[in-house]
N, C-alpha and C positions, 0 to 999 in steps of 0.2 A: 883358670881365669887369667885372661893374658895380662902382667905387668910391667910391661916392659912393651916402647914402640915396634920393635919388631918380634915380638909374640903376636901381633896385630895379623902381618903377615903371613905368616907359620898358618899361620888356623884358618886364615883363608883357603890356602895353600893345601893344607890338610883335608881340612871340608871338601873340598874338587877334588882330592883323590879318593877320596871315600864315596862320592856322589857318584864318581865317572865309575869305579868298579861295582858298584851297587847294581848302576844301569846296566854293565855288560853283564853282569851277571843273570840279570833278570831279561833280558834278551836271549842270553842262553837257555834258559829255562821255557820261556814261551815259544821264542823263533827257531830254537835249535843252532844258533848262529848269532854274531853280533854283526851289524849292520855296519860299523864303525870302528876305528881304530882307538886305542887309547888316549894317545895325543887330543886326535878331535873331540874325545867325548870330554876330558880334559880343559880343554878351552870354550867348549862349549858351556861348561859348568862353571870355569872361573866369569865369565862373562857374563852369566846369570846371577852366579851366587853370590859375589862378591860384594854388590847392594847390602844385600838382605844378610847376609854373614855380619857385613861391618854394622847393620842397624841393632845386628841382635847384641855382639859386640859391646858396643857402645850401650844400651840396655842394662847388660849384663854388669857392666860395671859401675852403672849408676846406680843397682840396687845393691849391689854391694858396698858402694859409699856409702850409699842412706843407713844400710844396715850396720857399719861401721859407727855408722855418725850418733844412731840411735843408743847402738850400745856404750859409748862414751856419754852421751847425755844422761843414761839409765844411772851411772856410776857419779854422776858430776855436780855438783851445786850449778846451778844456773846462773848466780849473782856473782861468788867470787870464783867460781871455779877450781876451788875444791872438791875433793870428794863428799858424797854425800854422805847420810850418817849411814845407811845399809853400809857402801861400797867402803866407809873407816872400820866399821866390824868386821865385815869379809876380813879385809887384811891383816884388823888386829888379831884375828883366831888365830893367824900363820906365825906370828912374832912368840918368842919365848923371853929372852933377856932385855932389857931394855928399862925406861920412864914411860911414863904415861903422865904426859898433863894435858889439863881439862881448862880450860881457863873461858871466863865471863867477862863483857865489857862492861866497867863500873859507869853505873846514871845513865848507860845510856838510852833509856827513852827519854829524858832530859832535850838528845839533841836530837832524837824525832820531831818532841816537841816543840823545841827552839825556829830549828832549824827545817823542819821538814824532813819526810821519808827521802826522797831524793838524795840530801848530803846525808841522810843516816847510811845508805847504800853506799856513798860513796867513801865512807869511815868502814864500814866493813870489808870494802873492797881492799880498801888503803891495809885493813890488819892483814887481812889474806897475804898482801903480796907483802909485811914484813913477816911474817912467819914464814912463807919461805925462802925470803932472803936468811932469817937465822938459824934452817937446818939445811942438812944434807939433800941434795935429791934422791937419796933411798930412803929420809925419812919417808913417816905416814902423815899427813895435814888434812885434817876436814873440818866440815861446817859441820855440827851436830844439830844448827837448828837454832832461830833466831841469834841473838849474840853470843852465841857458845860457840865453842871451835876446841878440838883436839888433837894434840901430834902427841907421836910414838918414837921416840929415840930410840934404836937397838945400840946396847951396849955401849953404853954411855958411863962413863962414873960418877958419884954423888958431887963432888966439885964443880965438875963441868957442866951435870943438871942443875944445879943451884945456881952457875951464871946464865944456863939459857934461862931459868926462873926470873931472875933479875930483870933479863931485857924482852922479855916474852910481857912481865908485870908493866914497863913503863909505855905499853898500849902502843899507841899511835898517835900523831898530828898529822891534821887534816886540814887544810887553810881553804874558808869559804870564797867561792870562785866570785859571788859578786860582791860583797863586800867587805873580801879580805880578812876577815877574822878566823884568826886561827885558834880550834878546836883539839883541844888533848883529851884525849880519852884513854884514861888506865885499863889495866887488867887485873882481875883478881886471880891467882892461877893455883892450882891442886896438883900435887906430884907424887905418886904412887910408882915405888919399885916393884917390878914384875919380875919375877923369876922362872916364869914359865910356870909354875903351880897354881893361878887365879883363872879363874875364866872370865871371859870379856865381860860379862854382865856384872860381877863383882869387881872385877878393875874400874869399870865406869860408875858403881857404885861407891868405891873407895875414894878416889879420886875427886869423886862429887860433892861425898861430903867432906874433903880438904878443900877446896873451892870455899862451898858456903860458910867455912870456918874463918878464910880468910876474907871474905865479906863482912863478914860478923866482927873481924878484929879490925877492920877498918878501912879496909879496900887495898888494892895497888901494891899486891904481898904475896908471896906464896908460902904453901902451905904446904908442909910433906903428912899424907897420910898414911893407912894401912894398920897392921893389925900389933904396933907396940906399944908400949906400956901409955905410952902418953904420945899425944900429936907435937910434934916441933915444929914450934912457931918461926919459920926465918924467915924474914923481912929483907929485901935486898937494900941496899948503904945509901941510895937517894931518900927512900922511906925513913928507916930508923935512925938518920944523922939528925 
């Protein structure tokens, strides 16, 4: 598949060498003789084929965008463009060390209701693009599904996950475009260490239920879960001052 402007060429090019020897070929065969020279069968072919080569061409490469396009869309949230929740499991399966948080938007059908679907979309939009302003682009970020959303930090220390915890927790502002009232919306968020030993559906299990724990204790907090003695409640310094 040609990518590149002068792959374009080439295959035209190509296509009339293959055509013209085809032909002489199949004149040897029937006539006992070819009629023609190579050259002429040559240009005779690039001056025919050359249309229908570059239609197919062009063809060619628009099914393979769509099909490109389709397979991004299949992996993608549609709204914030994130990954979806399938294409965040694919990925999580491949991760061994790392955090896992799970994080919920606090009230927010409040500003469904307020405010309409429209700015609720544009509040989740607004989370989406700080969640990846505050990881890496090797992190993992998705939409799991109404206001939930998930990133995977590989290798990360408990320090450093408990400050992304903090600014992951203080949500997003959102300022409404007609009349200017700005909108804060917390997060409640769930942080499970992975060591490569859980499988995905337990890590999102884990995880889940440090989310709803941090609901439960009040919102706009994270919550470390998993399987010790007791859950630790830590609250990031705008919360618990």
């Amino acid at each position: 598949m040609p990518r590149a402007w002068w792959h374009w060429p080439i295959s035209v090019i190509l296509w009339s060498v293959i055509d013209s020897l085809v032909v002489i070929a199949i004149e040897f065969l029937i006539l006992g003789g070819g009629s023609n020279k190579f050259t002429e069968h040559f240009w005779i072919s690039m001056t025919t084929s050359t249309p229908l080569v570059t239609i197919a061409l062009v063809l060619i490469a628009r099914g393979e965008r769509l099909r490109r396009d389709a397979m991004r869309l299949a992996r993608t949230d549609s709204l914030t463009g994130l990954l979806n929740r399938g294409a965040f499991m694919a990925r999580l399966e491949k991760q061994t060390n790392g955090v896992l948080f799970m994080l919920d938007l606090d009230h927010f059908k409040d500003v469904n209701d307020g405010f309409g679907h429209p700015v609720g979309d544009e509040v989740l939009r607004g989370m989406a693009d700080r969640m990846r302003h505050l990881v890496r682009a090797t992190d993992i970020v998705g939409r799991l599904g109404g206001e939930e959303f998930a990133i995977f930090v590989a290798d990360i220390d408990t320090d450093s996950a408990e400050q992304l915890g903090a600014r992951l927790s203080e949500g997003v502002r959102h300022e409404e475009a007609y009349s200017g009232t700005a909108i804060n919306v917390t997060s409640s968020v769930g942080l499970l260490q992975a060591n490569g030993g859980l499988d995905t559906k337990r890590m999102l299990s884990e995880a889940d239920k440090a989310l709803y724990v941090a609901k439960a204790s009040g919102r706009a907090r994270a919550v470390w879960g998993g399987d010790d003695s007791s859950v630790e409640l830590w609250l990031p310094p705008q919360v618990s001052a």
